[in-house]
Backbone as a chain_set.jsonl record, in Angstrom:
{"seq": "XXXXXXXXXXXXXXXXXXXXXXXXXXXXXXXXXXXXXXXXXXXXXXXXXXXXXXXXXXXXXXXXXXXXXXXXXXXXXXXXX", "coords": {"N": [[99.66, 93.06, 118.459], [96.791, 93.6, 116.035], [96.969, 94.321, 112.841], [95.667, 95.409, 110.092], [95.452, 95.605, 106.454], [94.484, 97.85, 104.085], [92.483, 98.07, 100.506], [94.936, 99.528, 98.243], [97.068, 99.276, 99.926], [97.008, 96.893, 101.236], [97.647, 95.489, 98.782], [99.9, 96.358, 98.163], [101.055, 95.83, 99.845], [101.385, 93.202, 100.474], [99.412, 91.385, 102.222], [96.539, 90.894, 104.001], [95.855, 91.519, 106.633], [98.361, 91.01, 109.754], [99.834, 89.669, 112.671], [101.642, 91.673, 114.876], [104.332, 92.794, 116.888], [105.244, 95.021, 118.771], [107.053, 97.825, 120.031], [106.774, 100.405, 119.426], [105.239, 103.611, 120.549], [103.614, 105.228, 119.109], [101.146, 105.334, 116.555], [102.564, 106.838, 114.056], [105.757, 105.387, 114.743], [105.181, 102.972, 114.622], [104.338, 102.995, 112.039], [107.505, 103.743, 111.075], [108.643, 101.317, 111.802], [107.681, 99.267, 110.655], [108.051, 100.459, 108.131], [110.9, 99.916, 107.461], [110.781, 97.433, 107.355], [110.66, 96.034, 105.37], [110.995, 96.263, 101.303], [108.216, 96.895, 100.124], [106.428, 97.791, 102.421], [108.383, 99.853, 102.944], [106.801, 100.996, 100.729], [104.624, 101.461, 100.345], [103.504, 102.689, 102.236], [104.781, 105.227, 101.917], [103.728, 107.709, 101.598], [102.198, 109.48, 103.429], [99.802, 111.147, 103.716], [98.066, 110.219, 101.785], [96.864, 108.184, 103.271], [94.806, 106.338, 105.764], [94.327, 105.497, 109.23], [92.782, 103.853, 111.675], [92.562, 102.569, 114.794], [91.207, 100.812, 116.926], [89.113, 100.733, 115.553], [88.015, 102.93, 115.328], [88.587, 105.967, 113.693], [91.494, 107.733, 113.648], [94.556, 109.492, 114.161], [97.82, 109.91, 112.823], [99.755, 110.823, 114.897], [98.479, 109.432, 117.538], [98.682, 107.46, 120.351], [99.603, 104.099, 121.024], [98.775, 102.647, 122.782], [97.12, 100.419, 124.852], [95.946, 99.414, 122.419], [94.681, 97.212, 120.532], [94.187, 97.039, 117.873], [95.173, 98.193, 114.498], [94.461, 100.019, 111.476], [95.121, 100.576, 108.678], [94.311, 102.117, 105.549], [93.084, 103.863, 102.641], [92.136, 107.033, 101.943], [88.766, 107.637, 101.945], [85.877, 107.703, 99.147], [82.643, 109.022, 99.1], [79.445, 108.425, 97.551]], "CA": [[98.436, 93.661, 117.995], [96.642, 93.231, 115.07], [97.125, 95.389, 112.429], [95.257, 95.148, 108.603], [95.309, 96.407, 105.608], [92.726, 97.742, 103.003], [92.771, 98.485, 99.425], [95.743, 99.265, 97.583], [97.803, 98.935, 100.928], [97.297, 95.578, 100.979], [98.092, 95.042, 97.388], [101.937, 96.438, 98.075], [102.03, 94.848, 101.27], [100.489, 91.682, 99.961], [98.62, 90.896, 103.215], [95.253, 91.888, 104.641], [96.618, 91.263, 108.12], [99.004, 90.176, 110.137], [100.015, 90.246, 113.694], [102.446, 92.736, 114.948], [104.718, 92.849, 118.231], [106.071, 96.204, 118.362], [107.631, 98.618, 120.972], [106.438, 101.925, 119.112], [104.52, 104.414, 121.424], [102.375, 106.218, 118.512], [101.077, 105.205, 114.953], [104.165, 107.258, 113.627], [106.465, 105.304, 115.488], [104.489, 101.883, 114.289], [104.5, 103.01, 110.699], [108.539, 103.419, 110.865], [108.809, 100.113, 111.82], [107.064, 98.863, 109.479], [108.443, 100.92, 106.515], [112.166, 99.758, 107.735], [111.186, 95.76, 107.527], [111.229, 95.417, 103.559], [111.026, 97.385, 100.343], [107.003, 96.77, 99.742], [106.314, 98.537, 103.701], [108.443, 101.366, 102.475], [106.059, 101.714, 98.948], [102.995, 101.506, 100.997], [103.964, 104.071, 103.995], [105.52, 106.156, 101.308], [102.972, 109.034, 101.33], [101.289, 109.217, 104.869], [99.317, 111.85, 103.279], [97.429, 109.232, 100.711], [96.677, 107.224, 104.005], [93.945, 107.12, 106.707], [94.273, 104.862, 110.042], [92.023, 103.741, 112.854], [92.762, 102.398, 116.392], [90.421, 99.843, 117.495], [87.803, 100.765, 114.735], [87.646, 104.416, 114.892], [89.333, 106.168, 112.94], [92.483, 108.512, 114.24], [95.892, 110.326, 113.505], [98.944, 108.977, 113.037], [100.709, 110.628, 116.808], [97.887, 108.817, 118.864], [99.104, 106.992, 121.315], [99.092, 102.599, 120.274], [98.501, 102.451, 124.767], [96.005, 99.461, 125.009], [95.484, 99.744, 121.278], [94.426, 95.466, 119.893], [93.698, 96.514, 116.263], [95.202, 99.243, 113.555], [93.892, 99.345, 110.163], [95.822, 100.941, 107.464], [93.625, 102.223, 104.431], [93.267, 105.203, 101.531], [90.809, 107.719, 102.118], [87.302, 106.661, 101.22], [85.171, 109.053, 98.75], [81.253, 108.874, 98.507], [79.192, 108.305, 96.05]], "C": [[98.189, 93.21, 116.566], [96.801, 94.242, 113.914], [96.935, 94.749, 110.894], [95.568, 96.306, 107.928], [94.139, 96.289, 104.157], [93.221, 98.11, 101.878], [94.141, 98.276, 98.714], [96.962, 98.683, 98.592], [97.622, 97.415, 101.146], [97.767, 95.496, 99.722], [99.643, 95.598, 97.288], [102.214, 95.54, 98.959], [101.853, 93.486, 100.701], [99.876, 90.547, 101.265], [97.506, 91.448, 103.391], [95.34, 91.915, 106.132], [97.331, 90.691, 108.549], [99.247, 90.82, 112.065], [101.627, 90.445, 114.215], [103.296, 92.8, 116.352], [105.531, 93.947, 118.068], [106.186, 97.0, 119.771], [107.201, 100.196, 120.309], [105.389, 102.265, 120.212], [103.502, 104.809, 120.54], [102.33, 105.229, 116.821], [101.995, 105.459, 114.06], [105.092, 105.981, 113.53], [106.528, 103.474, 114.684], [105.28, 101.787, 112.686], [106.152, 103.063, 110.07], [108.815, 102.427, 110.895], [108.85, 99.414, 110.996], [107.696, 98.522, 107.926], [109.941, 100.22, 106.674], [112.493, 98.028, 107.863], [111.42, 95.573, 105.788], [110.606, 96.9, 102.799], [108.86, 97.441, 100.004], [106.324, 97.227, 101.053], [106.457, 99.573, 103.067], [107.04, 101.77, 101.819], [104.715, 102.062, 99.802], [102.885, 102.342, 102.14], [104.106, 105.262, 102.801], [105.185, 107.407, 101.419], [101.799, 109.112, 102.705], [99.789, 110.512, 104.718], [97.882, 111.463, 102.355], [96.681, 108.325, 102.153], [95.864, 107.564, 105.546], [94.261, 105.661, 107.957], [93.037, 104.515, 111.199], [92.186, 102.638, 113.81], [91.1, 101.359, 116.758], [88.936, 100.175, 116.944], [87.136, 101.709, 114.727], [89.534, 104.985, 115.016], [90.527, 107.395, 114.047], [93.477, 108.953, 113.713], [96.792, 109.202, 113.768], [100.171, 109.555, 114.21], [99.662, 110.429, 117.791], [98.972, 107.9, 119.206], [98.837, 105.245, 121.028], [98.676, 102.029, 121.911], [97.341, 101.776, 124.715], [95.192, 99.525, 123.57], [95.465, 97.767, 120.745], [94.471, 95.512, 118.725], [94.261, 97.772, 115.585], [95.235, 98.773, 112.369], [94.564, 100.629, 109.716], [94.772, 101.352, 106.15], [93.718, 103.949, 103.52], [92.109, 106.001, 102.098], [89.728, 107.51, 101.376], [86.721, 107.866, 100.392], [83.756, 108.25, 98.652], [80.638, 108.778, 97.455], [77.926, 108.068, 95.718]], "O": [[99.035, 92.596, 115.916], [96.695, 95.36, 114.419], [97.679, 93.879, 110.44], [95.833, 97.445, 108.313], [93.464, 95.441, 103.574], [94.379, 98.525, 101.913], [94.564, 97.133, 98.54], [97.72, 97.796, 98.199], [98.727, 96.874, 101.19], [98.973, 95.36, 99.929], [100.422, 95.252, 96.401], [103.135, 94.726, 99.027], [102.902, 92.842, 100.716], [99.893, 89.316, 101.251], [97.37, 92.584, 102.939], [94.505, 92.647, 106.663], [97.409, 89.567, 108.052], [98.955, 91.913, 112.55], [102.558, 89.66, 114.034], [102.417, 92.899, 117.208], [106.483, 93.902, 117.289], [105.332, 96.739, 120.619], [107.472, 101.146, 121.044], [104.734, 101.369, 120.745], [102.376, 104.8, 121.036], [103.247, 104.67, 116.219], [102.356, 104.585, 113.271], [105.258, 105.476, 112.419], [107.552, 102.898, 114.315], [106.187, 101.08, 112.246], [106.361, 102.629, 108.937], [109.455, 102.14, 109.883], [109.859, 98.892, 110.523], [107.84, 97.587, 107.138], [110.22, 99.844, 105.535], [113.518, 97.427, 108.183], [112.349, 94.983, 105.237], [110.103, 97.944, 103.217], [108.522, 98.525, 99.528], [105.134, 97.005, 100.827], [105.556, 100.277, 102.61], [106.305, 102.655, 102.257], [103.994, 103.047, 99.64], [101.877, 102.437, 102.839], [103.384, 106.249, 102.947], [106.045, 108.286, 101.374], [100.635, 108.716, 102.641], [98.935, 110.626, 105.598], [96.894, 112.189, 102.247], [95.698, 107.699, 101.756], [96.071, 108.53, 106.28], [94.448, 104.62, 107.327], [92.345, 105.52, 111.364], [91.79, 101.574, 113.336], [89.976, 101.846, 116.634], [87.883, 99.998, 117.557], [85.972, 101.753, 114.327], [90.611, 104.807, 115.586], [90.142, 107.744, 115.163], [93.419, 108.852, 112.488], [96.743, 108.17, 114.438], [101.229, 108.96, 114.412], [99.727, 111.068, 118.841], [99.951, 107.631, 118.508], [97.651, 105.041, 120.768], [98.261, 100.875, 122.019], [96.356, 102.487, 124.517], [93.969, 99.667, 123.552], [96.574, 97.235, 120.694], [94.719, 94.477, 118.106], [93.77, 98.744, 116.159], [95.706, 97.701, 111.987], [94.518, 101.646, 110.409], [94.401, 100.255, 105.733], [94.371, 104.925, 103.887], [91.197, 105.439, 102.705], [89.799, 107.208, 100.185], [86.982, 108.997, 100.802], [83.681, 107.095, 98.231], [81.185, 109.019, 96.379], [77.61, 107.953, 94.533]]}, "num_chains": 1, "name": "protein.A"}
């Protein structure tokens, strides 16, 4: 799958995408993965709280289900303006 990143999350990870072959069941599951390949994953997972996701371009939680999922995007919460 594909899986980007926006904002500052790219700027730890130092990608804006890459593609992903993973065995996780849920976003969770994904995001351990992830955090457990290098130290700049960890920094950028660190606070799942700071961090908003979406599933094939709407937006979602992090225990959906990744089940016929092509695309997750990684980003901060957006404010208006």
């Amino acid at each position: 799958m594909d899986v980007l990143y926006f904002a500052w999350v790219r700027e730890r990870i130092g990608l804006p995408r890459e593609k992903v072959e993973t065995q996780a069941a849920t976003v969770s599951e994904l995001v351990t993965e992830l955090s457990a390949r290098e130290e700049r994953y960890a920094a950028a997972f660190a606070d799942l709280s700071a961090l908003r996701v979406a599933l094939d371009q709407e937006l979602s939680d992090f225990d959906a289900s990744l089940a016929g999922v092509r695309e997750v995007a990684f980003f901060p919460p957006m404010t208006g303006g």
